[in-house]
C-alpha beads as a LAMMPS data file, in Angstrom:
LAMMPS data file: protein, C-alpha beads

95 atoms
94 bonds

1 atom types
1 bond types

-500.0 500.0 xlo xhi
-500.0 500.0 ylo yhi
-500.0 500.0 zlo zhi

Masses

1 110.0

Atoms # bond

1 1 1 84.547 -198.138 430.935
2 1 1 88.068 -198.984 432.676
3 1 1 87.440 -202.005 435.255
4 1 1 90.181 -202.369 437.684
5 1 1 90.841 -205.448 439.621
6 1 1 93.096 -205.477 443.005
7 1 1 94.358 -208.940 444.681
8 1 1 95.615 -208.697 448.253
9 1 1 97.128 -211.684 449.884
10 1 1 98.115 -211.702 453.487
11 1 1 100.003 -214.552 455.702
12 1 1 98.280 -214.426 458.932
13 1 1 100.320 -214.761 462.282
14 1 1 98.747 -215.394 465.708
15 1 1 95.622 -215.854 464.521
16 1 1 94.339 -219.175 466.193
17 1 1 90.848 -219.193 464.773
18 1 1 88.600 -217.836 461.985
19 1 1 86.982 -215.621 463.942
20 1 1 90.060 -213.646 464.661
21 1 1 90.725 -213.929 461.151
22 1 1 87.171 -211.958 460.400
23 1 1 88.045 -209.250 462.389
24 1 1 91.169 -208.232 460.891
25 1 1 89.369 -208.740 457.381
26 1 1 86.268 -206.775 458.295
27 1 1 88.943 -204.084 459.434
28 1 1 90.499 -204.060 456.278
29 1 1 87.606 -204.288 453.910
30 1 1 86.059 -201.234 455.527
31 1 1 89.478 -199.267 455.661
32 1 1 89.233 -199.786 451.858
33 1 1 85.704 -199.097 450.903
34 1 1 85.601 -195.867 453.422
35 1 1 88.755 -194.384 451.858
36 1 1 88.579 -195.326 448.079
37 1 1 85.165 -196.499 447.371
38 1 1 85.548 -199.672 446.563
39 1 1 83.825 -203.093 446.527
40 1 1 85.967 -205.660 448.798
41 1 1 85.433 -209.250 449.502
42 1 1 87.442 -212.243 450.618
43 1 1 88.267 -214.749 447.883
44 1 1 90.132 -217.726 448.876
45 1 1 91.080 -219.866 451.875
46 1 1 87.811 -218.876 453.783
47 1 1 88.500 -221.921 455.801
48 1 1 92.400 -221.025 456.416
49 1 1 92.969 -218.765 459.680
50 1 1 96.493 -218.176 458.240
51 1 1 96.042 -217.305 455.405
52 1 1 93.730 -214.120 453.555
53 1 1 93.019 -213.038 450.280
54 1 1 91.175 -210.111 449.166
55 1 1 89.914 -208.876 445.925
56 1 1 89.073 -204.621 445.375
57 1 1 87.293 -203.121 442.002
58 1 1 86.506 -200.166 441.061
59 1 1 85.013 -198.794 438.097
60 1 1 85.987 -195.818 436.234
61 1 1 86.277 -193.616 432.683
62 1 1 90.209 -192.860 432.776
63 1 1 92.964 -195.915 433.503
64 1 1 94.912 -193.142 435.590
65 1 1 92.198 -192.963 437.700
66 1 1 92.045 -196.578 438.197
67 1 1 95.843 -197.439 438.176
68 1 1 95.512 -194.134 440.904
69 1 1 93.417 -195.503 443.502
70 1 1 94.267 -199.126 443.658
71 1 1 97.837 -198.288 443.731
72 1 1 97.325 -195.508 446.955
73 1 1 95.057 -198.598 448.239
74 1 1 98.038 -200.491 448.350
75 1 1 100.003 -198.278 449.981
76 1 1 97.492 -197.550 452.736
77 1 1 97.288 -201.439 453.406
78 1 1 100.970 -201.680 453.656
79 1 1 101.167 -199.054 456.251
80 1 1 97.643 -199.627 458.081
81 1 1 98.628 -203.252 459.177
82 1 1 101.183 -205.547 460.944
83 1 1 99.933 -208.553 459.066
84 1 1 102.276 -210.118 456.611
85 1 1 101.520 -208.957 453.282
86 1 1 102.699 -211.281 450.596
87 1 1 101.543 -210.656 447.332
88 1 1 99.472 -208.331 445.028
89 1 1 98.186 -208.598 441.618
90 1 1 96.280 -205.807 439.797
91 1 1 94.189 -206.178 436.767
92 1 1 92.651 -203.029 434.368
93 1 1 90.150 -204.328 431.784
94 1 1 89.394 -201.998 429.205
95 1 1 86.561 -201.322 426.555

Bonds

1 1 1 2
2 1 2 3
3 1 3 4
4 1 4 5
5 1 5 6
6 1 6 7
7 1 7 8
8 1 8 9
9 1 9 10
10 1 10 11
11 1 11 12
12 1 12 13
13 1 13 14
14 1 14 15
15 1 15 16
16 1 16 17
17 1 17 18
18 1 18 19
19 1 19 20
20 1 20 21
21 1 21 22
22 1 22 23
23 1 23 24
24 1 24 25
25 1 25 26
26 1 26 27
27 1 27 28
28 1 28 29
29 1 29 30
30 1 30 31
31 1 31 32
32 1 32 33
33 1 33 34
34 1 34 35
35 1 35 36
36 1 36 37
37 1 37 38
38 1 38 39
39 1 39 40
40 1 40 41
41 1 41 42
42 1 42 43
43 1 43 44
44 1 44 45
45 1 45 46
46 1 46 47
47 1 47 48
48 1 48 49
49 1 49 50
50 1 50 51
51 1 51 52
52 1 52 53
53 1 53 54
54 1 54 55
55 1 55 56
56 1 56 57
57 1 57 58
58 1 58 59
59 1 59 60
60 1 60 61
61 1 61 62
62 1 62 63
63 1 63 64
64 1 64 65
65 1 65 66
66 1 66 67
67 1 67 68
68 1 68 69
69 1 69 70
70 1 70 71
71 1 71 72
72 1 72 73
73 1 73 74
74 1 74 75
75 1 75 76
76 1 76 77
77 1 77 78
78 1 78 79
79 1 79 80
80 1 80 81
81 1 81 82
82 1 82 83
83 1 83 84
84 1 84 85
85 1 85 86
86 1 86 87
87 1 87 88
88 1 88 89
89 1 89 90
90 1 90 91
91 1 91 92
92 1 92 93
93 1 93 94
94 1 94 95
């Protein structure tokens, strides 16, 4: 079992409250579990509106597969928004 982890962080601008901040997260999060089937959540500065971080996984048998899809995932974020995207980290555990 290959267990593939996917950090997004994003640098929020014009986004004055957390509310606004929800939306564009909720937008993302279902942009990524529609197209690659993945579980999303936020996992730091919940109480930032400037700042975002999300964390993808996905589960699979083959590390191409894995490696694949969060790497395409990353490339549909890029291009899907005009937020600032400032970092990404990506994890495969293996057993």
């Amino acid at each position: 079992m290959i267990i593939g982890i996917l950090r997004l962080d994003f640098r929020l601008h014009n986004v004055h409250s957390l509310k606004e901040k929800r939306r564009i997260a909720n937008s993302l999060k279902q942009k990524l579990k529609n197209k690659f089937n993945v579980a999303v959540s936020e996992v730091d500065n919940q109480d930032s509106h400037t700042w975002l971080a999300l964390a993808a996984v996905t589960v699979s048998n083959e590390t191409k597969r894995v490696q694949s899809q969060l790497s395409k995932a990353i490339s549909m974020i890029e291009a899907s928004t005009s937020e600032e995207f400032v970092d990404t980290h990506l994890e495969i555990f293996g057993a």
